[in-house]
BAZAZA-397742 format. One record per residue: z, x, y of N, C-alpha, C in turn; residue in three letters. Coordinates in pm, whole numbers, padded with zeros to 5 digits, always signed. Layout:
<rs>
ZXYZXYZXYALA/...
</rs>
This chain:
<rs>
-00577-02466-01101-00616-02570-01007-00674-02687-01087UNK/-00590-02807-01077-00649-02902-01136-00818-02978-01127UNK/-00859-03061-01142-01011-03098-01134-01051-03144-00979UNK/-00915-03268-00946-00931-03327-00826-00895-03236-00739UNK/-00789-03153-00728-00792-03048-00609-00949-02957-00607UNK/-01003-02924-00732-01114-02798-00694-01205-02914-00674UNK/-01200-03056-00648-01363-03121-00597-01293-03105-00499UNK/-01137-03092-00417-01155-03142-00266-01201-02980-00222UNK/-01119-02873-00281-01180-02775-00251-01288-02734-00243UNK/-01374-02755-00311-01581-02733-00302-01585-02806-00193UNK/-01573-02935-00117-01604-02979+00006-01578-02904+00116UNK/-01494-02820+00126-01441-02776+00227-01590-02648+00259UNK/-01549-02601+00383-01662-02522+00466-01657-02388+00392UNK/-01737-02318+00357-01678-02163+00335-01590-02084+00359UNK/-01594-02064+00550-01490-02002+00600-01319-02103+00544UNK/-01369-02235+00575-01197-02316+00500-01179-02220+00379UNK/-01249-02222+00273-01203-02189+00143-01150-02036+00122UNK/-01208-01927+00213-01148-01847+00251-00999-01801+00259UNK/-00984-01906+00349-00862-01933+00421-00775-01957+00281UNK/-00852-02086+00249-00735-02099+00118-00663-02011+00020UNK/-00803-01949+00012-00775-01810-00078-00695-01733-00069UNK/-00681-01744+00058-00572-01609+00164-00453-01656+00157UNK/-00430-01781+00190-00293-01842+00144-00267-01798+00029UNK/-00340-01816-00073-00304-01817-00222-00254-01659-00247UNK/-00330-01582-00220-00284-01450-00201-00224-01389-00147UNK/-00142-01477-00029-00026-01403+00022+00093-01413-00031UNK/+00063-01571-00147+00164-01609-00192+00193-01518-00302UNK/+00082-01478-00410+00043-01379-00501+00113-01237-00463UNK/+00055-01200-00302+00132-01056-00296+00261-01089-00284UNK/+00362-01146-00268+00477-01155-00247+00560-01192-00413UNK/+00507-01270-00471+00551-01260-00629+00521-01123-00698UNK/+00418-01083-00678+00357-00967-00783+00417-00845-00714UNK/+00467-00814-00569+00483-00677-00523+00597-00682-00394UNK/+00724-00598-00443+00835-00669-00345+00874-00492-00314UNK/+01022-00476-00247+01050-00351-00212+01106-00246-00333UNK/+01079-00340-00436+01092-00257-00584+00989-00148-00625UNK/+00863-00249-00592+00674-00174-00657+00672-00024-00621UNK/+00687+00023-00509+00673+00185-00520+00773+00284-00599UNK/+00923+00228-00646+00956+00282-00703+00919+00249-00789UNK/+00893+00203-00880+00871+00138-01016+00773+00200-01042UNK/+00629+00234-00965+00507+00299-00962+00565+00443-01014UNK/+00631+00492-00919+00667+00635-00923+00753+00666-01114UNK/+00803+00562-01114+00884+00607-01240+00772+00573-01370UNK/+00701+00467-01345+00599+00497-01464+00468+00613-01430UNK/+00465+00661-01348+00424+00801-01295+00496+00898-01392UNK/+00612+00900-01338+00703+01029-01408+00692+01015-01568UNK/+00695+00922-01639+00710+00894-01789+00594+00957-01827UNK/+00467+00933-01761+00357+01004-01839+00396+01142-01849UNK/+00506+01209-01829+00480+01382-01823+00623+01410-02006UNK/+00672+01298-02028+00735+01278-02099+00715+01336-02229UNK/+00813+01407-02276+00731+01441-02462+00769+01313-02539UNK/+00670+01319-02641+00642+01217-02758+00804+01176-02835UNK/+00885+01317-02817+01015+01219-02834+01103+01157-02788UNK/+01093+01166-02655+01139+01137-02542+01087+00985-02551UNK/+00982+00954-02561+00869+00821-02585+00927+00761-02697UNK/+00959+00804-02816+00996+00741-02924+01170+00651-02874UNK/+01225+00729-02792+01367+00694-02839+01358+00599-02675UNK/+01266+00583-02617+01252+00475-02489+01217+00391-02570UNK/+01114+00386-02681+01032+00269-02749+01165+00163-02808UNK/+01199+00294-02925+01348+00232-02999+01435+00155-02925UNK/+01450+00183-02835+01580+00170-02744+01527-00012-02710UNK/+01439+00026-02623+01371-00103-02603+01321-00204-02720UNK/+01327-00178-02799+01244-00274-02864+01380-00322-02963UNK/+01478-00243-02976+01615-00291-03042+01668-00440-02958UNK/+01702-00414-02789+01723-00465-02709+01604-00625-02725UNK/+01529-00605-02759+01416-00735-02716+01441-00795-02840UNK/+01458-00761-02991+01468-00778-03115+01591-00908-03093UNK/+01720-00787-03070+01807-00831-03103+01849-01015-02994UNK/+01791-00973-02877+01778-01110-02739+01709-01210-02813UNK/+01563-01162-02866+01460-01296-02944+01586-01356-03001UNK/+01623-01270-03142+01671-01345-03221+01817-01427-03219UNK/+01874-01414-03082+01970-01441-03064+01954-01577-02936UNK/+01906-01552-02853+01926-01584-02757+01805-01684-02707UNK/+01694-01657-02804+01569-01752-02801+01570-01889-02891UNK/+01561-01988-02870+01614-02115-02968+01521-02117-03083UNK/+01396-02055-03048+01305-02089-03205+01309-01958-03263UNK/+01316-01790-03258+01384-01711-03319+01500-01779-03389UNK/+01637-01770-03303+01721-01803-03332+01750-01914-03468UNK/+01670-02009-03464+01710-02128-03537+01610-02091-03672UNK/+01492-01966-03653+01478-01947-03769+01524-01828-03858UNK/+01565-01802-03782+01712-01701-03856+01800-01733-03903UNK/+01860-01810-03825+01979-01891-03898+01905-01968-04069UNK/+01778-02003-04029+01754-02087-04176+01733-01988-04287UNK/+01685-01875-04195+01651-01751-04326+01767-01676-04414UNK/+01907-01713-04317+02008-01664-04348+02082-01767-04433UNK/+02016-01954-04378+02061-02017-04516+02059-01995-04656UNK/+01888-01975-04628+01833-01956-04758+01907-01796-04831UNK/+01987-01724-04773+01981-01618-04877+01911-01482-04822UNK/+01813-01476-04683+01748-01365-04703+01839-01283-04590UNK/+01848-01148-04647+01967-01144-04533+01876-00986-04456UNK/+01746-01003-04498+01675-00908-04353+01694-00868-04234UNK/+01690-00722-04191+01769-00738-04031+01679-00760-03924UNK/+01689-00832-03838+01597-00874-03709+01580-00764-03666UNK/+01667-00636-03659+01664-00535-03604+01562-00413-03601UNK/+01445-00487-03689+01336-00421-03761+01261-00472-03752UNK/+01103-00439-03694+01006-00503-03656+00940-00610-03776UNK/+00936-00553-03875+00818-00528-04010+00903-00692-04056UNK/+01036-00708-04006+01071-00818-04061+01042-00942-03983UNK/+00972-00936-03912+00943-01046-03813+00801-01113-03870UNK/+00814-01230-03832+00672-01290-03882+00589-01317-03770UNK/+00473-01331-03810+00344-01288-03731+00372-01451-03614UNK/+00340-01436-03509+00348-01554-03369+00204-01570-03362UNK/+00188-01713-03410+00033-01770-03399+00017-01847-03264UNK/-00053-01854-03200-00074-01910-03092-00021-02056-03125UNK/-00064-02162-03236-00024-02253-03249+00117-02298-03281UNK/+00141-02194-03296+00323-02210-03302+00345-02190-03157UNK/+00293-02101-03039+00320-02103-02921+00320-02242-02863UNK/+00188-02287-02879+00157-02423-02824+00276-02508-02857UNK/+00275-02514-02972+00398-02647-03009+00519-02581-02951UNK/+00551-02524-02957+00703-02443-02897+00752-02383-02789UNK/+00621-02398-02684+00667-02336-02536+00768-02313-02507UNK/+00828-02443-02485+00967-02375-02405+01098-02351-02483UNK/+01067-02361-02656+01177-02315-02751+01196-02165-02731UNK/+01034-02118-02674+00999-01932-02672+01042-01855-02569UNK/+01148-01989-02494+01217-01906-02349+01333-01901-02374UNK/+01398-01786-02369+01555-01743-02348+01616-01856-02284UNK/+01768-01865-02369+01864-01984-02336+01899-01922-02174UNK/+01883-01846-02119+01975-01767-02027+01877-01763-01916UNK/+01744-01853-01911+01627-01819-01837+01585-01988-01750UNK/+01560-01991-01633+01555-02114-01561+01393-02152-01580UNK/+01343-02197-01621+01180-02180-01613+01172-02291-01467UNK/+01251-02332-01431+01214-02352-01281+01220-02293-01182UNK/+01268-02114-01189+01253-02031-01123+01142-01940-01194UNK/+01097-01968-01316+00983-01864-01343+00833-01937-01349UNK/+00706-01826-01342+00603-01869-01342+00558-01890-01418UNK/+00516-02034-01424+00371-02046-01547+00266-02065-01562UNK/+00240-01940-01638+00091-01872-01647+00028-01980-01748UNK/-00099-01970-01728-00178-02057-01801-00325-01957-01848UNK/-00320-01915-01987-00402-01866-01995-00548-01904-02013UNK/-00653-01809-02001-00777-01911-02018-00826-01962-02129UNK/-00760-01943-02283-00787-02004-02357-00957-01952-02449UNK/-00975-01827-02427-01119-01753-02455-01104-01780-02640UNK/-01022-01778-02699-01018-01860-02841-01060-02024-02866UNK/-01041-02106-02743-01045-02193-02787-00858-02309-02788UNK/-00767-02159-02732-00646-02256-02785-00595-02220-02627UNK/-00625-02238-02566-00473-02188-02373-00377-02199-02406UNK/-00284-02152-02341-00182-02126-02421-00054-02152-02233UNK/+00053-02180-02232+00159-02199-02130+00254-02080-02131UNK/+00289-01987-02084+00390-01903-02068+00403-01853-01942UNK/+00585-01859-01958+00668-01823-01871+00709-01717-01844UNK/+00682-01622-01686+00735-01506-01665+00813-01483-01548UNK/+00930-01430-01579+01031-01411-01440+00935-01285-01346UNK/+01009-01340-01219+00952-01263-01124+00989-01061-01171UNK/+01113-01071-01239+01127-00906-01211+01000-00844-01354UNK/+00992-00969-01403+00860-00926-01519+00725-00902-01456UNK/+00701-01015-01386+00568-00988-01305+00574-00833-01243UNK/+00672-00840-01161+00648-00724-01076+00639-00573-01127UNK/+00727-00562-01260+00690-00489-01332+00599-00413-01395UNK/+00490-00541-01409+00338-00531-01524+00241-00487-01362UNK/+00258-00549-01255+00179-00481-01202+00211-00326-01109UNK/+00340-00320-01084+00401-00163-01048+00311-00080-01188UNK/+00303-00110-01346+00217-00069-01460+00084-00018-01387UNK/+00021-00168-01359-00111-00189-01265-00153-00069-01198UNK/-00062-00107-01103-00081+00021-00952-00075+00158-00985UNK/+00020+00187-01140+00020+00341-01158-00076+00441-01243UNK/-00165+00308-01327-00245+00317-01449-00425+00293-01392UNK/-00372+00187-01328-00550+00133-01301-00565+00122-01188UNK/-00491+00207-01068-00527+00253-00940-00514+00387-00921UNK/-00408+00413-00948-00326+00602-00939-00473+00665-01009UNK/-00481+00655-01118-00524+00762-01247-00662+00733-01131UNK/-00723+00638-01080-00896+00690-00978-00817+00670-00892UNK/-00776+00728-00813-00783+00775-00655-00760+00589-00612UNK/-00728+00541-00626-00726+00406-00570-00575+00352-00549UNK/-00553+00250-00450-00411+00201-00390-00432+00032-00392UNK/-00366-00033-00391-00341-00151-00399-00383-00188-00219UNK/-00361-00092-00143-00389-00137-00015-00548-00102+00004UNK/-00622-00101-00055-00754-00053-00082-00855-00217-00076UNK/-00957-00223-00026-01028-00328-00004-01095-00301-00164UNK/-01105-00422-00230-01176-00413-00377-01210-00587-00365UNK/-01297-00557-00519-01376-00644-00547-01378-00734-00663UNK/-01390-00881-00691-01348-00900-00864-01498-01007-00874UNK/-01532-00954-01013-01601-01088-01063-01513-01158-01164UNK/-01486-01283-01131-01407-01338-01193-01479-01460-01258UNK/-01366-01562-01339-01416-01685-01377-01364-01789-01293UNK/-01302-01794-01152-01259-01859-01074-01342-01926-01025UNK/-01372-02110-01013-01513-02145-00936-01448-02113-00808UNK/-01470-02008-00693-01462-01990-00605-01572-02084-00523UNK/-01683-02120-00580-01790-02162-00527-01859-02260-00612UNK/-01878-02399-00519-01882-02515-00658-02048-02462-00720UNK/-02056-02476-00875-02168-02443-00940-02324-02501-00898UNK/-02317-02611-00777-02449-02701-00755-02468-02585-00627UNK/-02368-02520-00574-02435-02479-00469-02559-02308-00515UNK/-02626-02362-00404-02812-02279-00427-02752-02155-00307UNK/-02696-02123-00206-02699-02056-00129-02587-01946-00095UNK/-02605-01864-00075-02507-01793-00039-02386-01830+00117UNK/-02253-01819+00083-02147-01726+00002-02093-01760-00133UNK/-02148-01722-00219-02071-01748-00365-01977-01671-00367UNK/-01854-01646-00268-01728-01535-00331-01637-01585-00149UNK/-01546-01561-00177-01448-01564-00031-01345-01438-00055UNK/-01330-01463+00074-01268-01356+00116-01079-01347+00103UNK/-00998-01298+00039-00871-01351-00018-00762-01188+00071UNK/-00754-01270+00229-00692-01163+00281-00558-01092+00228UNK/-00505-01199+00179-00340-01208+00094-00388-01030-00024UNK/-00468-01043-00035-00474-00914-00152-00616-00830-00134UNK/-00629-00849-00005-00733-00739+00051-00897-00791-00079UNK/-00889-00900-00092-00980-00902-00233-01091-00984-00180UNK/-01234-00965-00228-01349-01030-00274-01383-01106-00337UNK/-01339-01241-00372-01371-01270-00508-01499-01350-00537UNK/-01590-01287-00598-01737-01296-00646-01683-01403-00785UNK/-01838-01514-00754-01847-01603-00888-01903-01518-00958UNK/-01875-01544-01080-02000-01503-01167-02091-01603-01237UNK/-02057-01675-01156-02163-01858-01193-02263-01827-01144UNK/-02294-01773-01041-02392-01747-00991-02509-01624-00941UNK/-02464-01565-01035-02569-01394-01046-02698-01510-01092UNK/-02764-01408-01017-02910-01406-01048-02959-01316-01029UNK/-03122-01289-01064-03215-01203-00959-03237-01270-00826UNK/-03231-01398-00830-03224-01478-00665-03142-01431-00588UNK/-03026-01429-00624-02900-01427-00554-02800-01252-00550UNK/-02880-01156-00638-02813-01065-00682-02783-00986-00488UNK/-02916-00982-00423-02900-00884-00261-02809-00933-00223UNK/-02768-01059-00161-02652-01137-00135-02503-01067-00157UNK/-02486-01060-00326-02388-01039-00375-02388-00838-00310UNK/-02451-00815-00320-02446-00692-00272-02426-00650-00149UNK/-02481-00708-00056-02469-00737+00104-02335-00739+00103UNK/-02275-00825+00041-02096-00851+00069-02058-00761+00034UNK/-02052-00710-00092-01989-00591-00135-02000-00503-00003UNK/-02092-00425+00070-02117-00385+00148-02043-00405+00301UNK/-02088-00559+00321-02023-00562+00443-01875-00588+00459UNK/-01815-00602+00343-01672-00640+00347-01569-00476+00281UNK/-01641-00411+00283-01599-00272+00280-01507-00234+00135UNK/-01603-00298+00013-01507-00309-00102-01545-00141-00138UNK/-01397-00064-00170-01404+00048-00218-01376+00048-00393UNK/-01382-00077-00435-01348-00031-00564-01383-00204-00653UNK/-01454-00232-00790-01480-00281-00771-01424-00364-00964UNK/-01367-00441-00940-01305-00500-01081-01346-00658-01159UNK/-01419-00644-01302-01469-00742-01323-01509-00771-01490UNK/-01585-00842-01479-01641-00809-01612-01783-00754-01698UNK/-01753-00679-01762-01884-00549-01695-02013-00613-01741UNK/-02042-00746-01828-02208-00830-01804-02212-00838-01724UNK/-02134-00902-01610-02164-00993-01451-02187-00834-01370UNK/-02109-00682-01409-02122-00608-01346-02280-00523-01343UNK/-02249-00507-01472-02410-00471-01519-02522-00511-01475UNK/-02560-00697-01442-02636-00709-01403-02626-00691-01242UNK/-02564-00661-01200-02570-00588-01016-02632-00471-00986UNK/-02532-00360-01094-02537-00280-01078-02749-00253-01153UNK/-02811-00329-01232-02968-00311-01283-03046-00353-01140UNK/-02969-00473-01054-03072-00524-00945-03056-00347-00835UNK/-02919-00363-00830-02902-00203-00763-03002-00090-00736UNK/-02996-00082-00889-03076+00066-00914-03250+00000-00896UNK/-03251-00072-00963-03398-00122-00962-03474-00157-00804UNK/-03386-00164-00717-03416-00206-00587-03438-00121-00469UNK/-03364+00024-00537-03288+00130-00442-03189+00040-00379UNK/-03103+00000-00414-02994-00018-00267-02864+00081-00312UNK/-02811+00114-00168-02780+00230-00207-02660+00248-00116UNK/-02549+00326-00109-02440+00354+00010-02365+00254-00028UNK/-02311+00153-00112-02258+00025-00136-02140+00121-00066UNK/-02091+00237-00107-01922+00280-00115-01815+00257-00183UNK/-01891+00262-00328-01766+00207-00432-01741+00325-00478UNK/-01625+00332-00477-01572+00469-00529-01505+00451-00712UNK/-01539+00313-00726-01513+00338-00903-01530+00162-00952UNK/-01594+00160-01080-01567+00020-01135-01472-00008-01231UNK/-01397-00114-01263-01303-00087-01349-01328-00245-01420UNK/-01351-00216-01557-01427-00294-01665-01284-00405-01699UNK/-01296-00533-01739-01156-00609-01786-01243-00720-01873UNK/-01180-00782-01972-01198-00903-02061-01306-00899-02145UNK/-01410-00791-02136-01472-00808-02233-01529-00648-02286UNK/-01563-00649-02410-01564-00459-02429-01701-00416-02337UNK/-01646-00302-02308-01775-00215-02220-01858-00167-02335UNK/-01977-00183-02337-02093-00112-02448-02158+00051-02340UNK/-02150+00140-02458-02244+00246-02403-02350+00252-02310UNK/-02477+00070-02317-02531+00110-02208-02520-00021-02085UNK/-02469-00025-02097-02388-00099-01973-02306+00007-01868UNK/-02220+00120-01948-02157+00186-01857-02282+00258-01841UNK/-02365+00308-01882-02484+00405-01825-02533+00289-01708UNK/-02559+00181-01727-02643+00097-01610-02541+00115-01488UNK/-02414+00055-01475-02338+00029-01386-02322+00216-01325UNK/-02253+00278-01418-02311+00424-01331-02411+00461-01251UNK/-02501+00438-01293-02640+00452-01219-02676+00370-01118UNK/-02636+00270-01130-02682+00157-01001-02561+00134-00917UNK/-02460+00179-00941-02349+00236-00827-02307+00354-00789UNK/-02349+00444-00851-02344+00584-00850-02172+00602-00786UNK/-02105+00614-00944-01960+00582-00989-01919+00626-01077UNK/-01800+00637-01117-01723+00629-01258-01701+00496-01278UNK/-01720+00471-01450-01649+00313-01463-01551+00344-01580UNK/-01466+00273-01550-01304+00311-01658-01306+00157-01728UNK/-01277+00150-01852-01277+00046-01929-01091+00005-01973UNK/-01082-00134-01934-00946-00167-01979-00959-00228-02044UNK/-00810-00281-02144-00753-00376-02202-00623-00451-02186UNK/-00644-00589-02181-00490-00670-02143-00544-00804-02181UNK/-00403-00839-02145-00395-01004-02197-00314-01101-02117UNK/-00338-01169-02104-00229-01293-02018-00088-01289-02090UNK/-00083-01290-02225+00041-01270-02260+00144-01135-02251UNK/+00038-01024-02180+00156-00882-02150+00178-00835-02241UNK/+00141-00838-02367+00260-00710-02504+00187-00621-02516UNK/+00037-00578-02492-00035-00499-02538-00124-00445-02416UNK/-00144-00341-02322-00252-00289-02261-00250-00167-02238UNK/-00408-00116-02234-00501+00030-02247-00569+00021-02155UNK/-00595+00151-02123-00722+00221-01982-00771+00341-02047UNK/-00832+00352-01951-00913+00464-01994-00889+00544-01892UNK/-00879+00693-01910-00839+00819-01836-00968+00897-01763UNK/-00981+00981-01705-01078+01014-01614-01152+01132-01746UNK/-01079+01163-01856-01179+01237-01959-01212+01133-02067UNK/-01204+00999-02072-01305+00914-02137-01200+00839-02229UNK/-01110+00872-02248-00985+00852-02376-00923+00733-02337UNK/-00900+00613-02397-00816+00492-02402-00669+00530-02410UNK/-00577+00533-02289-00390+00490-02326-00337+00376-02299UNK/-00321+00330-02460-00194+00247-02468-00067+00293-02376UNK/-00076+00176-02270+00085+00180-02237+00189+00127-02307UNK/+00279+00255-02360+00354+00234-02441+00505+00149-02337UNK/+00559+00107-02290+00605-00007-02186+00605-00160-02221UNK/+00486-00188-02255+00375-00320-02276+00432-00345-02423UNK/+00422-00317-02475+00451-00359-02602+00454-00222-02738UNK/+00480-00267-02805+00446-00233-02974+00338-00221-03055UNK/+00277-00152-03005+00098-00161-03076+00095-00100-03229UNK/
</rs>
């Protein structure tokens, strides 16, 4: 959202911005989850029961296929192959170890050299990442990609706790849902499009922490996704306050590492499990954590 749309948006009434939200998220559920997502769920279901060689020759298979497309079919692969093959080096693309390392700043300058000749980027989305280095970065993902990474989503970081995508949950995000001058509560709206909560985290306080809890509460979030400082400090007003019955049946940690006593605080002041993830706006790499404490790489995601 650009600058001048989020000032007209902060003017608007609470319940308006709501609304907006809900738009936005209906638009969201319909890109991210079509009559594909339950099968897709089910089959990355079934893979976990898979033996390790079974895993190897899906990895191979796949990653031959993506190798051989970059270097063919992508214009800045492509054109630096061809120069490597001027020069003499006659390395096979077909092998990871021969690829050179992708710096973000080569992303930046090269956006749309990094999209397949065979790909409309006016039918695909572009993501805009938040830039937590210092560099944001523009990339393009087709819809059967999206829907993919989150069918991943639904089978990894809902399935494994008892949780469904049709489940009322909760996010602290970095979205100004709520312009930063405002002193009063609702700092979060309500985003019917994806059954979601979305809590600032501009605005935790000890002032403001009952508030944030009240909602949790009255909006019937069973599950609750964020980043576990903004969570932590809820879950300390929580315990420190007695409040109690919230009904979260699990927290699930994203963007920044969970420390040992952070998950002890948020346990205790939600009286929960909290599962710690890893991901990225760019998709090649993400991990969860399992209900006996252990981090899995989804091997799917990328090449770790």
């Amino acid at each position: 959202m650009n600058e001048a749309v989020l000032r007209v948006y902060h003017k608007m009434p609470p319940r308006v911005r709501s609304l907006v939200a809900s738009a936005r998220g209906y638009r969201l559920r319909r890109l991210r989850y079509g009559p594909e997502t339950d099968a897709l769920v089910e089959q990355a279901i079934e893979r976990e029961r898979w033996t390790p060689e079974r895993w190897r020759k899906y990895r191979d298979e796949r990653l031959s296929f993506l190798l051989h497309r970059a270097a063919t079919k992508v214009p800045y692969y492509r054109e630096q192959w061809m120069e490597r093959r001027r020069r003499g080096d006659s390395a096979s693309w077909e092998v990871l170890a021969n690829w050179p390392i992708l710096t973000k700043d080569v992303v930046r300058r090269n956006a749309r050299a990094l999209v397949a000749e065979d790909c409309d980027t006016a039918r695909m989305i572009c993501e805009h990442t938040s830039g937590t280095s210092g560099k944001p970065l523009d990339l393009w993902l087709s819809r059967s990609t999206i829907r993919a990474w989150y069918a991943l989503f639904e089978a990894r970081c809902r399935r494994w706790y008892g949780l469904t995508r049709h489940d009322r949950w909760a996010i602290l995000g970095g979205q100004l849902v709520a312009p930063a001058s405002q002193t009063a509560p609702p700092y979060w709206v309500w985003n019917a499009g994806l059954n979601q909560l979305y809590l600032s985290v501009y605005h935790i306080s000890p002032r403001t922490a009952a508030s944030y809890l009240e909602a949790i509460r009255s909006h019937g979030v069973r599950y609750l996704v964020g980043y576990p400082s903004a969570i932590d400090a809820l879950a300390e007003y929580a315990y420190e306050n007695g409040v109690g019955d919230l009904g979260i049946a699990a927290v699930i940690t994203n963007a920044e590492p969970l420390l040992p006593m952070q998950r002890q605080k948020i346990e205790r002041g939600f009286g929960c499990a909290v599962y710690e993830t890893y991901g990225m706006s760019e998709i090649v790499a993400a991990a969860n954590q399992c209900e006996h404490g252990s981090m899995h790489i989804w091997p799917e995601a990328g090449a770790v």
